[in-house]
Structures are given as structure tokens and as C-alpha cells.
Backbone as numpy.savetxt, mean C-alpha at the origin, in Angstrom:
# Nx Ny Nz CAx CAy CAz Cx Cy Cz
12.66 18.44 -21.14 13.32 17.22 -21.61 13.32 16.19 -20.48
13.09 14.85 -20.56 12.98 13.98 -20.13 13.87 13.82 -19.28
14.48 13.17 -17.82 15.65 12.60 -17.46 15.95 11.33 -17.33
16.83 10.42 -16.89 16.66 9.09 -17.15 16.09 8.77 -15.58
15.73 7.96 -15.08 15.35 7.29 -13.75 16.52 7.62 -13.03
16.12 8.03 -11.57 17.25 8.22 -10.43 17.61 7.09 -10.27
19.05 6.97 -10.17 19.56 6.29 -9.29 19.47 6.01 -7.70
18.64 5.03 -7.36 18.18 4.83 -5.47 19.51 4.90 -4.86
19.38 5.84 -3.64 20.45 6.19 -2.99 20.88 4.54 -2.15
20.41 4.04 -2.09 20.50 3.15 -1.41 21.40 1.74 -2.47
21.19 2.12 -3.83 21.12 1.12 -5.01 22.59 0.31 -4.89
22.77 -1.03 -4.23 24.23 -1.30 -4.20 24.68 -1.30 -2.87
24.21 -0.90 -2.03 24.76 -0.36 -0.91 24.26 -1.64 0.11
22.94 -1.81 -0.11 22.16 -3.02 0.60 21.79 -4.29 -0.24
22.61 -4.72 -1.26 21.96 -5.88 -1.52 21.61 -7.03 -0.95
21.87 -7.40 0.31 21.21 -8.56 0.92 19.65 -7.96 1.31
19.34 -6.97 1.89 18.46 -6.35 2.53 17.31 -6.96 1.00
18.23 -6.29 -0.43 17.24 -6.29 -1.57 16.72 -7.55 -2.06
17.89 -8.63 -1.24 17.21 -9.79 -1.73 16.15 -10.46 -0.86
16.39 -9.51 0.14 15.37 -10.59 1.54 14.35 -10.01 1.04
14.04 -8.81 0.45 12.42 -7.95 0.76 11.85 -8.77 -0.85
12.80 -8.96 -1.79 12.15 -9.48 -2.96 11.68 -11.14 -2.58
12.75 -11.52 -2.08 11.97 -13.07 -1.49 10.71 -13.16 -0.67
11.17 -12.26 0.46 9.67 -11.95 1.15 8.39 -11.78 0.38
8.34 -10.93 -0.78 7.24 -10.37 -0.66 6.21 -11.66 -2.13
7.89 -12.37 -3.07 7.53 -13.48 -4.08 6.74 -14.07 -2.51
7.05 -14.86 -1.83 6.45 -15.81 -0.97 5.42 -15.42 -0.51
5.13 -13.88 -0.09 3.88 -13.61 1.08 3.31 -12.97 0.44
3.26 -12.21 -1.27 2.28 -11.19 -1.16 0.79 -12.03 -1.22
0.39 -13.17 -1.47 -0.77 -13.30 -0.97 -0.78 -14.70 0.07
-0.39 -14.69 1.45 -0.47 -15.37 2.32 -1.81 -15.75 3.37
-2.54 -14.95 2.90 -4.10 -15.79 3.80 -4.76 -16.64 2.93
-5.44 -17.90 3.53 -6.48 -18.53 3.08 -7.61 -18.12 3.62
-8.26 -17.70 2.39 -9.84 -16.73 2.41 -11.02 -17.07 1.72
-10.15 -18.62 0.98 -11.60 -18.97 0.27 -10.94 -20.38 -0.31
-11.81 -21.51 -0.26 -11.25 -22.90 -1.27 -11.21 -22.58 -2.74
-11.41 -21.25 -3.59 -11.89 -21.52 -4.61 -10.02 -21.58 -5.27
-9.85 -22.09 -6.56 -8.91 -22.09 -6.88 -8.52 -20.76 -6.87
-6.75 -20.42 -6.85 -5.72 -19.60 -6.86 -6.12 -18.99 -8.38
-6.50 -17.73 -8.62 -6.85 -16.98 -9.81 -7.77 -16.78 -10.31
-9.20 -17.65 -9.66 -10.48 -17.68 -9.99 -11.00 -16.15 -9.95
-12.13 -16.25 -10.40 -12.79 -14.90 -10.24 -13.75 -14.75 -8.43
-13.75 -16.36 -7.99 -13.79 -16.42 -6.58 -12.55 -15.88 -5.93
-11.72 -16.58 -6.04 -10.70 -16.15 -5.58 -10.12 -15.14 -5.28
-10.44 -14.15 -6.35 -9.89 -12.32 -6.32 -10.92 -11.99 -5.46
-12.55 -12.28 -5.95 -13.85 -11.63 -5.10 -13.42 -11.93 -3.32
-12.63 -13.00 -2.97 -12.20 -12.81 -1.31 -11.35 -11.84 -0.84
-10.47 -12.30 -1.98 -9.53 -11.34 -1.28 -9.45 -9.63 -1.83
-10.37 -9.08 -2.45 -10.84 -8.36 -2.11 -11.94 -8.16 -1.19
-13.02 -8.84 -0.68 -13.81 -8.24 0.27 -12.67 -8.33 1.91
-11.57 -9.41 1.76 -10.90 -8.96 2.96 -10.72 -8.09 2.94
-9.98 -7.11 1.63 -9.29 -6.24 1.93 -9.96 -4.83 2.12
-11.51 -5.05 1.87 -12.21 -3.68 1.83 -12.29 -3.91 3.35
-12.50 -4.98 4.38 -12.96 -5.15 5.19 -12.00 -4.86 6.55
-10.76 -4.94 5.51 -9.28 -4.41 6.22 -9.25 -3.11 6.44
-9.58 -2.24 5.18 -9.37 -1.00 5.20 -10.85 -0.58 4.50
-11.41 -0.63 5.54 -13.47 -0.44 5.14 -13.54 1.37 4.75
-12.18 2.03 4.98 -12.69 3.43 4.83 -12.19 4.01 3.08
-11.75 2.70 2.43 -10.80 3.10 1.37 -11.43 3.65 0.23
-12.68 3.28 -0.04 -14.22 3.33 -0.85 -14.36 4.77 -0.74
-14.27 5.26 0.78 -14.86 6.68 0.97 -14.12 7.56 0.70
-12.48 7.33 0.83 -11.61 8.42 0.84 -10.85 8.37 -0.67
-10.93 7.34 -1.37 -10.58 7.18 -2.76 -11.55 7.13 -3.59
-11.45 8.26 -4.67 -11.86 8.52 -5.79 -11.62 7.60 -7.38
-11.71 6.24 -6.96 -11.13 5.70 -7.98 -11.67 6.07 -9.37
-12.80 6.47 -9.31 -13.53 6.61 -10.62 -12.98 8.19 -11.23
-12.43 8.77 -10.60 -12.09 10.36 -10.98 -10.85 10.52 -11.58
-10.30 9.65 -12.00 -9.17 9.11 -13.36 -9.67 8.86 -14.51
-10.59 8.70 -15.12 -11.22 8.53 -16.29 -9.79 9.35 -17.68
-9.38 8.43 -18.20 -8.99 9.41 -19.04 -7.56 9.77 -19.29
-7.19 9.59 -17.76 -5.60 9.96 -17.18 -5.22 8.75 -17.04
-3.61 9.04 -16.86 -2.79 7.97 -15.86 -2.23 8.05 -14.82
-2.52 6.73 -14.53 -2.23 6.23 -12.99 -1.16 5.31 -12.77
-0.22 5.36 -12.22 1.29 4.50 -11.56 0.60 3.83 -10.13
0.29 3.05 -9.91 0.50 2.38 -8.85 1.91 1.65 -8.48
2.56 2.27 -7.21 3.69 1.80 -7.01 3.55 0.32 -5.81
4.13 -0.73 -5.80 3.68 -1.74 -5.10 2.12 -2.34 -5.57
2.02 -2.77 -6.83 0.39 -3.39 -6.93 0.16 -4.40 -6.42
0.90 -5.08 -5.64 0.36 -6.44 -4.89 -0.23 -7.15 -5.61
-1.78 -7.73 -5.42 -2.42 -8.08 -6.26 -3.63 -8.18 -7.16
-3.08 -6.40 -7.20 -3.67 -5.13 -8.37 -5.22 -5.26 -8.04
-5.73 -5.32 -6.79 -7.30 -5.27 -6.35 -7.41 -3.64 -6.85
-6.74 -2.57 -6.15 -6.47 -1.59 -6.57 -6.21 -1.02 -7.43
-5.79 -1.42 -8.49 -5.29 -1.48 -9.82 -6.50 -1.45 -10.54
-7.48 -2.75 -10.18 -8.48 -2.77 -11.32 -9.71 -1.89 -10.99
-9.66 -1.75 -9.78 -10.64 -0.23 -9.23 -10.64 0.84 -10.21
-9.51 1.12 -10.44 -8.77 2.83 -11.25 -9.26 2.13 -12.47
-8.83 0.99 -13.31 -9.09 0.59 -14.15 -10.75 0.54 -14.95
-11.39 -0.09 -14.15 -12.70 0.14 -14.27 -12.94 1.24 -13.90
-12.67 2.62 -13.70 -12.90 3.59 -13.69 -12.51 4.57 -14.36
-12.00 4.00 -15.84 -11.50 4.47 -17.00 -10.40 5.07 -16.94
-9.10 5.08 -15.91 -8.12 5.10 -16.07 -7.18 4.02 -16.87
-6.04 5.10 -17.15 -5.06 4.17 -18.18 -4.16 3.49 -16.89
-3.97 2.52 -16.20 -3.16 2.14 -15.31 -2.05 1.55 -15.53
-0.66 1.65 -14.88 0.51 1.08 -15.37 0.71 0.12 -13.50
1.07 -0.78 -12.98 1.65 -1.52 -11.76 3.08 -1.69 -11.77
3.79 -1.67 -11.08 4.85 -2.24 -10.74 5.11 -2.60 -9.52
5.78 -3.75 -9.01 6.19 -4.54 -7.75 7.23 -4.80 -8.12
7.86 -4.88 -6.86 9.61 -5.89 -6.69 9.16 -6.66 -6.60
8.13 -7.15 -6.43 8.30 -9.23 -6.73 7.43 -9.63 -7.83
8.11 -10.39 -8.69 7.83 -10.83 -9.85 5.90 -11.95 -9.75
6.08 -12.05 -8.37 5.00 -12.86 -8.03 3.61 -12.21 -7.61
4.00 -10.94 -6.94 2.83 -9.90 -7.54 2.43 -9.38 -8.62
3.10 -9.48 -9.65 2.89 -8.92 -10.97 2.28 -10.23 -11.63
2.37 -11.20 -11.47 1.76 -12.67 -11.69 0.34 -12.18 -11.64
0.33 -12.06 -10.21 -1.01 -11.94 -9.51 -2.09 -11.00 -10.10
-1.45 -9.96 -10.35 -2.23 -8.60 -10.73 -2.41 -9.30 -12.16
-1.75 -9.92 -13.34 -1.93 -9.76 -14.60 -3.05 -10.99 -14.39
-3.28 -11.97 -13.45 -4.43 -12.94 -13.47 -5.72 -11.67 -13.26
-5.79 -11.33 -12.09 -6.54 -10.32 -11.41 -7.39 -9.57 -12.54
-6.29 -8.70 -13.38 -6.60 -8.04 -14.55 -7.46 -8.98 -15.55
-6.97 -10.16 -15.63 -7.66 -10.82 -16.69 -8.61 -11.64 -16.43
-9.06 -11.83 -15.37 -10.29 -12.00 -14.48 -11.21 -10.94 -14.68
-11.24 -9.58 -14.62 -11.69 -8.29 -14.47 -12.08 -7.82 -15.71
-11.06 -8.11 -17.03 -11.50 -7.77 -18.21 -10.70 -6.28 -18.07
-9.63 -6.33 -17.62 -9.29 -4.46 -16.89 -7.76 -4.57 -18.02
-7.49 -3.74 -18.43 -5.98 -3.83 -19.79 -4.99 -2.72 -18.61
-3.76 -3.21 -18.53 -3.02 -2.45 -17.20 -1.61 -2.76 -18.10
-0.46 -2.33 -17.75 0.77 -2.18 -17.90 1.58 -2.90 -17.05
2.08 -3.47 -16.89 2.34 -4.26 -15.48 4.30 -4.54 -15.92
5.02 -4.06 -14.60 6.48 -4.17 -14.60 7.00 -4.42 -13.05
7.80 -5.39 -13.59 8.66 -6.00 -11.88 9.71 -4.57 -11.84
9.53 -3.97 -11.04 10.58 -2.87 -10.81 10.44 -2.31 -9.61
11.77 -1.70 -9.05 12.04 -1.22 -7.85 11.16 0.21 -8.08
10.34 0.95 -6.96 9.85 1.89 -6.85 10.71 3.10 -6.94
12.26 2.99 -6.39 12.96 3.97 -6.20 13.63 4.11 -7.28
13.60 3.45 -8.36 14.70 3.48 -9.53 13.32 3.15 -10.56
12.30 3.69 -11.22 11.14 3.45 -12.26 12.01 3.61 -13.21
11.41 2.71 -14.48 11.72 2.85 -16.04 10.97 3.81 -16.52
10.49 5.02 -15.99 9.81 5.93 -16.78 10.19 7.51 -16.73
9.69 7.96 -17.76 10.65 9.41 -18.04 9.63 10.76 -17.15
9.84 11.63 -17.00 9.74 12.36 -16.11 8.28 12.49 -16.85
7.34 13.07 -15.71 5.84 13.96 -16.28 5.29 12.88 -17.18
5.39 11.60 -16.96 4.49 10.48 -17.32 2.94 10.07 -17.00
2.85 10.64 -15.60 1.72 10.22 -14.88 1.27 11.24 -14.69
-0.29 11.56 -14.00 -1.32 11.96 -13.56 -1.75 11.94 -11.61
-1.57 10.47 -11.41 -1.66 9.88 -10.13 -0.78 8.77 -10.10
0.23 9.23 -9.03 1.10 7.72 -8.63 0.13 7.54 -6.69
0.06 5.99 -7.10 -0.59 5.61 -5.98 0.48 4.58 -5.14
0.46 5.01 -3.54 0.79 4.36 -3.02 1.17 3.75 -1.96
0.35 2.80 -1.65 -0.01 2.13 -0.18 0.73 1.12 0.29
0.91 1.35 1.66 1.57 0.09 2.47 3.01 -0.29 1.68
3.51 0.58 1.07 4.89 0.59 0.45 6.48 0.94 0.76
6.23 2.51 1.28 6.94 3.16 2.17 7.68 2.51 3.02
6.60 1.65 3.72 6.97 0.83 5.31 8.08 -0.30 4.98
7.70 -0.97 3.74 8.63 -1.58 3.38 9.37 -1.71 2.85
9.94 -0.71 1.78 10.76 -0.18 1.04 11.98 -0.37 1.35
13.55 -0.65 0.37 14.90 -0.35 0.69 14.88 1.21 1.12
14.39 1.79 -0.11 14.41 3.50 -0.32 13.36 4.18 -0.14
12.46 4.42 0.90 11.65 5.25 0.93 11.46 6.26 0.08
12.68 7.06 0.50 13.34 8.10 0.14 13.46 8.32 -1.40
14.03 7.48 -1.76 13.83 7.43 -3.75 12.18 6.78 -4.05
11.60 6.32 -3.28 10.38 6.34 -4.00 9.61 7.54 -4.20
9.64 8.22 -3.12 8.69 9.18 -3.24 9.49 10.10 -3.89
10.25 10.27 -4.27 11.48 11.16 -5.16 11.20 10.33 -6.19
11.25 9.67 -6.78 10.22 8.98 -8.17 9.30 9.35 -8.45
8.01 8.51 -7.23 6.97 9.56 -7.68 6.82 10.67 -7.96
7.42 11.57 -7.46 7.78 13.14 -7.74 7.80 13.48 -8.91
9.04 12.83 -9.49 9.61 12.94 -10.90 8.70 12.39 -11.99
7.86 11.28 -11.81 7.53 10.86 -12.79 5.49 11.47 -13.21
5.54 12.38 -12.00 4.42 13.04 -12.17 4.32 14.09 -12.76
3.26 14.48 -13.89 3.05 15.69 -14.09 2.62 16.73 -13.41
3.38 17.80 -13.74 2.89 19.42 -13.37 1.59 19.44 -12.49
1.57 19.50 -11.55 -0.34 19.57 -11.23 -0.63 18.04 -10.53
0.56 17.28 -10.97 -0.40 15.76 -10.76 -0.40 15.49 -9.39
-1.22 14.28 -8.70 -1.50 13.91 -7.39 -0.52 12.41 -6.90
-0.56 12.07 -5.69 0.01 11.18 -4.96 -0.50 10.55 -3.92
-1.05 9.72 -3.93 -1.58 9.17 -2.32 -0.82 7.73 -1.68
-0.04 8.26 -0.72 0.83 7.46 0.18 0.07 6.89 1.71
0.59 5.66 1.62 0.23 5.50 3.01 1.16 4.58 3.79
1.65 5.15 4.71 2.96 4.35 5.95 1.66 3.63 6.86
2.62 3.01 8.03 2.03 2.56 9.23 2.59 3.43 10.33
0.89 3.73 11.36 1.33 4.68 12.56 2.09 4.47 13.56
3.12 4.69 13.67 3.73 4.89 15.13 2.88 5.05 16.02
2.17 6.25 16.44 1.55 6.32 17.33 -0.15 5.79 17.24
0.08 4.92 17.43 -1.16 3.83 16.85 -1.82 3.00 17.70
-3.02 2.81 17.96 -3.38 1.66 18.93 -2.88 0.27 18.60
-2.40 0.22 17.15 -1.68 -0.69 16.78 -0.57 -1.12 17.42
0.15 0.35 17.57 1.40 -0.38 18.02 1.80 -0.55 19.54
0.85 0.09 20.00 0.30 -0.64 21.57 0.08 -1.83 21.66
-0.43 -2.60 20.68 -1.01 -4.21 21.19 -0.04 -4.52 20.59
0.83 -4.44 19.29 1.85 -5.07 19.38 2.78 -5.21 20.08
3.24 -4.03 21.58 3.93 -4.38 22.00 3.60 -4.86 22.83
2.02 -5.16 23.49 1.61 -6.21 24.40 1.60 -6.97 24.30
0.60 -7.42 22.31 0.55 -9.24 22.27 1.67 -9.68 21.36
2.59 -8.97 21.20 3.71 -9.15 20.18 2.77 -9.62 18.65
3.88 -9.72 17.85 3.51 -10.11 16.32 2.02 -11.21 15.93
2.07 -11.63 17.12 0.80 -12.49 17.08 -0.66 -12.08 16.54
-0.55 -10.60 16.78 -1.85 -9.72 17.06 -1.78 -9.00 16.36
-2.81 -9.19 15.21 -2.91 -8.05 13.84 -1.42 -7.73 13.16
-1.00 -8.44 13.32 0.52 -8.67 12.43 0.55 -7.95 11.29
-0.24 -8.59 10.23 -0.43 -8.01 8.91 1.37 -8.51 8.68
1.67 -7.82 8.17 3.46 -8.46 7.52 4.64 -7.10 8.17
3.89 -7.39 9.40 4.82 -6.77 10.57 6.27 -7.05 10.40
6.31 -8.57 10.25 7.92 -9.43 10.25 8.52 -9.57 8.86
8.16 -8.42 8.09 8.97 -8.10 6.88 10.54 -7.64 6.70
11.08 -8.04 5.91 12.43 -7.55 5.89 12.80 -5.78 6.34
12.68 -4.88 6.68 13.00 -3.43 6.62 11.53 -3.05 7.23
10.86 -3.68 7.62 9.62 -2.74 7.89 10.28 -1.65 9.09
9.25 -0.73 9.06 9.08 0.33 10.17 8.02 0.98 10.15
7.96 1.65 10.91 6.66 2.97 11.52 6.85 4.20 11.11
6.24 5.27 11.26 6.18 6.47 11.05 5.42 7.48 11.91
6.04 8.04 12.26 5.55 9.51 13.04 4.83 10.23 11.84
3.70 11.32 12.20 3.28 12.32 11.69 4.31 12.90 11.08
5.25 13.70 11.70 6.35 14.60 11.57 7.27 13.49 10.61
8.11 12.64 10.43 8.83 11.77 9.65 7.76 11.66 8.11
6.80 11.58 8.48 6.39 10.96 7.07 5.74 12.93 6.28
5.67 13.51 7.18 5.69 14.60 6.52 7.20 14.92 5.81
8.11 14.90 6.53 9.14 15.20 6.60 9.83 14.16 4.60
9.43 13.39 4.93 9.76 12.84 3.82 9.16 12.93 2.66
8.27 13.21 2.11 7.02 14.20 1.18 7.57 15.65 1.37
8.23 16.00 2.07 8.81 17.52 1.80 8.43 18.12 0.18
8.76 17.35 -0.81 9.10 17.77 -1.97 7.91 18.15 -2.26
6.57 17.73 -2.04 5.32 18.11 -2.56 4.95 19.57 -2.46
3.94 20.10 -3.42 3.90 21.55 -2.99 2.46 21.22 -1.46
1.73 20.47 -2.18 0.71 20.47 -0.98 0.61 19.31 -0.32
0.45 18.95 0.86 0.28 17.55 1.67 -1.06 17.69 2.73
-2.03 16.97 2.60 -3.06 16.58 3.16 -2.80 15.47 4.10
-2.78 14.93 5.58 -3.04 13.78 6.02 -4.04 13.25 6.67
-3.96 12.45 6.78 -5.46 11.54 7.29 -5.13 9.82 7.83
-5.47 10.29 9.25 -5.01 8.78 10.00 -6.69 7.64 9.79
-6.73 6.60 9.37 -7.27 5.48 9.25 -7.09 4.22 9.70
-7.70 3.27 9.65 -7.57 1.94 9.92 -7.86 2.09 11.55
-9.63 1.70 12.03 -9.63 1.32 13.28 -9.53 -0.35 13.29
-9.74 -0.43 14.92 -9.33 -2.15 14.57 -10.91 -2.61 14.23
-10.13 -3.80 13.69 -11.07 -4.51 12.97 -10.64 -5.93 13.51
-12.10 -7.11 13.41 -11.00 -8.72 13.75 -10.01 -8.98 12.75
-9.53 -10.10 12.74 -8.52 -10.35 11.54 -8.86 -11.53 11.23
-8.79 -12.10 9.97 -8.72 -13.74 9.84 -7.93 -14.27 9.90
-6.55 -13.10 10.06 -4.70 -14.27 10.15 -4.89 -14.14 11.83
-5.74 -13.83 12.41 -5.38 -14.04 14.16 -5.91 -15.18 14.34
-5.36 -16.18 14.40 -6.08 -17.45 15.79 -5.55 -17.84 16.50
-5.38 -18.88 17.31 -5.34 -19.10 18.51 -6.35 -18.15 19.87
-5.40 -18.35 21.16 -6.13 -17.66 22.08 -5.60 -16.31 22.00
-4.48 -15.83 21.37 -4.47 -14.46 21.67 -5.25 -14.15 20.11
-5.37 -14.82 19.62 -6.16 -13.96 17.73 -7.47 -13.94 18.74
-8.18 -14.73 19.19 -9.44 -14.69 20.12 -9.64 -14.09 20.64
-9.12 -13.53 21.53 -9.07 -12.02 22.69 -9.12 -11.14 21.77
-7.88 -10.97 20.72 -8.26 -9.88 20.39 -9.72 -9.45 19.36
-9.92 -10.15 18.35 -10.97 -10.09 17.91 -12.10 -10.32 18.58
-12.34 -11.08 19.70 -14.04 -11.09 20.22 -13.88 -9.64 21.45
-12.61 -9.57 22.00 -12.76 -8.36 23.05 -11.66 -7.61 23.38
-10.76 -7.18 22.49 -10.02 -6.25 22.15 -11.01 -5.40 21.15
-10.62 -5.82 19.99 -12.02 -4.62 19.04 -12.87 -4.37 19.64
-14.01 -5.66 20.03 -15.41 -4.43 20.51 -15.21 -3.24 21.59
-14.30 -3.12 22.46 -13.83 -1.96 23.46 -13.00 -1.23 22.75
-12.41 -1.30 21.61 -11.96 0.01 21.08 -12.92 0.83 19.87
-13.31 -0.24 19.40 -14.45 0.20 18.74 -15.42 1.30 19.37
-15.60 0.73 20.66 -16.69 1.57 21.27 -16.40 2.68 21.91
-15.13 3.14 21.79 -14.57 4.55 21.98 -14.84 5.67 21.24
-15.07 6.66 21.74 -15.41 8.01 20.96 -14.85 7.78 19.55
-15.29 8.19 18.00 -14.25 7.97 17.50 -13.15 8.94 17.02
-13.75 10.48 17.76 -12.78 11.35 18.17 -11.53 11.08 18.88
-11.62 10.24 19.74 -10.61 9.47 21.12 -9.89 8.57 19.65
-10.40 7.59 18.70 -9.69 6.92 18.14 -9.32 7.01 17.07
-9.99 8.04 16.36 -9.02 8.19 14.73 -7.70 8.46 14.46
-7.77 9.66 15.60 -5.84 10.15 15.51 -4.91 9.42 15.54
-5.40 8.09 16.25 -4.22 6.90 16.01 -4.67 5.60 15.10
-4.96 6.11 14.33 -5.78 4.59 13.17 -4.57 4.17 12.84
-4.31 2.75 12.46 -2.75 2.39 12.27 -2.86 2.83 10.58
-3.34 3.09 10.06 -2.46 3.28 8.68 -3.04 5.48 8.65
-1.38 5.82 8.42 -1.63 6.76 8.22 -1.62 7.33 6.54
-2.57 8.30 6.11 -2.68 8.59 4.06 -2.06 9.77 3.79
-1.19 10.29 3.56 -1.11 11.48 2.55 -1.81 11.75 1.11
-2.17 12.56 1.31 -2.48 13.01 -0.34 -1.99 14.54 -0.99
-1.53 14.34 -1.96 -0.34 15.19 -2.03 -0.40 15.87 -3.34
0.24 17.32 -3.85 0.09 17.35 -4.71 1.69 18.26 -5.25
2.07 17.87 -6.53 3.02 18.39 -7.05 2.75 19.59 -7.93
3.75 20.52 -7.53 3.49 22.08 -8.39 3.14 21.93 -9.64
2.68 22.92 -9.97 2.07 22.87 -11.43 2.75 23.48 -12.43
């Protein structure tokens, strides 16, 4: 039998926190200029997706988007559902949800640019409108970090997966070459949305620690550096013409273990 959605431990407790991260993310979830073409074009999505493959160039290799055919998929945090329409065109049934009403904007243009049919709901990750053993694959990236409730998200996802079903999470590394240059060149340097309401980092051990509930957990550290197009000035300069090429050119034994985005992939008992 079904249960109703958890209550987020957090639910009430922080509402200013809930209003800064929902303002934040209406205003910034798409904050680079990456192309003149108009806001919703089918140019427009084509940039900001090749940024984002170009952000995370390993995402192609380690995601199976096409191996949903059939099933469903929860993407928790769809931003602006680049991801979304991947699974989609890969014959998954996809459902999105975001706390900001302005990503869900985004994704339902995205979608209808794409020709991709998705489900799309403004809702908190830690508190879903859906009944238990709904899904197949809840996906979910760069979420965690910013979350009120970590903690009730992935205790959502949990719940709202079926018997057998999968999870792919991804925090930001603590122990990261990332977070070395941030504390050299401060926020200036590969920022990404560093200066978010609640962000944080994650240890190996913490982000295991919090996936506890899964029966199986896989991890996998990613994201070497790459230039950025939100860096300019003279420190975006350093780092992209000669910060990357010298880390780049490190063993990449010496540099994977600290790729700043770390992945779980996870699986719930059957």
C-alpha cells in the first residue's frame, strides 16, 4: 500500500533558508550567456547544452540514457531538463521536478523544442507528490549540494523507487582540486553557483554515509578541470589558459580521485 510523501525533516524549521534557495535558483538557474540566439530557441538549448557536455564531457560515457526505454524516470532538480530530454529521447517515460518554478519554465520550452512529452512539477525534492514504488530511476545531479534536506531527498528517492530500481546522485568534492583553487582564487575561479544559498561539499565517507539506505552504492569521482566561460577577467585567464593545461597534464591516475563532482549509483533492494 502506498504511503503519503514524507514529511522533510527540515519542513518549517528553515523557512527563510527555503525562500533564499527558491529565489536563487528562479534567478540563476540559467545565468551564462552562451549564445545571441533568442531565450528558448532550439539555438539556444543546442548551447547550453554543448556547455554543459563540455562541463561534464564524461556524462555521455558514464550515463546510459538510452537504457530506460520503457520505464520511468524522476529526475529530481531538472534545471533546464537538457537531461531530461536525453532519457526522453531514449524512450523513457520522464517526470522533472524543481523548486523553482523558473526551471520548470525552462525544461517545458526545452521539451517542446525537442518534441520530448515529460511530466513536469515545481516541488521540493524532500517532500515529492508521489506514492511509493512509482519510479524505475530517480536521477540526481548537483542537487544534494544545494538542498534544504539532503537528507529527505534521498529518503524520497528511496521511497518513491521501485523494488530493484536505480539512483544516480551527484554532490561536489571536498577533497577536490576544486576546492584547492577555490580557496586560492576564491569564488572567482570555476565558481559554478558556489555562492548559493546552503551550498556545501562532501567527503567520500558523508555522502556515503547519507545513501546508507541503498542496498548497493557504486562511486565514481569526475569532473577534471576544464576552462570555463563564466571565468573572465585576469584570474578567469590564469586559470583557463594555465591552471587547466598543468592539471590536465597530470597522470590521470594522480587526478581522478579528486574530480570535483563526485556520482553515486545506487541501487534499492528488490
Amino acid at each position: 500500500m502506498a504511503t503519503s510523501p514524507r514529511k522533510s525533516d527540515a519542513e518549517g524549521r528553515a523557512p527563510g533558508l527555503d525562500r533564499a534557495i527558491r529565489a536563487y535558483w528562479n534567478e540563476r538557474v540559467h545565468d551564462t550567456q552562451l549564445s545571441d540566439d533568442p531565450r528558448g530557441s532550439p539555438e539556444f538549448f543546442a548551447a547550453l547544452d554543448a556547455y554543459r557536455l563540455q562541463k561534464s564531457d564524461y556524462l555521455l560515457r558514464i550515463v546510459d540514457f538510452g537504457a530506460w526505454a520503457g520505464r520511468d524516470v524522476l529526475e529530481i532538480g531538472c534545471g533546464a531538463g537538457l537531461d531530461l530530454v536525453r532519457f526522453a529521447r531514449g524512450g523513457a517515460r520522464v517526470t522533472g521536478v524543481d523548486v523553482a518554478q523558473a526551471a520548470i519554465e525552462l525544461t517545458r520550452d526545452n521539451c517542446r523544442v525537442a518534441g520530448a512529452s515529460a511530466a513536469l512539477l515545481e516541488a521540493d525534492g524532500a517532500c515529492l507528490p508521489f506514492p511509493d514504488s512509482s519510479f524505475d530511476l530517480v536521477y540526481c545531479l548537483a542537487v544534494l549540494s544545494f538542498a534544504r534536506d539532503p537528507a529527505g531527498v534521498v529518503a524520497e528517492a528511496h521511497r518513491v523507487l521501485r523494488p530493484g530500481g536505480e539512483a544516480i546522485f551527484m554532490v561536489y568534492n571536498r577533497r577536490s582540486w576544486m576546492t584547492l583553487l577555490l580557496k586560492v582564487f576564491g569564488t572567482r575561479i570555476g565558481r559554478g553557483h558556489a555562492d548559493a544559498p546552503g551550498f556545501r561539499t562532501y567527503s567520500l565517507e558523508e555522502f556515503a554515509g547519507l545513501l546508507s539506505a541503498f542496498a548497493e552504492k557504486r562511486f565514481q569521482a569526475e569532473r577534471l578541470p576544464a576552462a570555463s566561460a563564466r571565468d573572465g577577467g585576469i584570474a578567469g585567464g590564469l586559470f583557463n589558459r594555465m591552471v587547466v593545461p598543468v592539471l590536465r597534464a597530470l597522470p590521470d591516475r594522480w587526478l581522478r580521485p579528486y574530480g570535483w563532482h563526485l556520482l553515486a549509483f545506487c541501487r534499492k533492494n528488490a
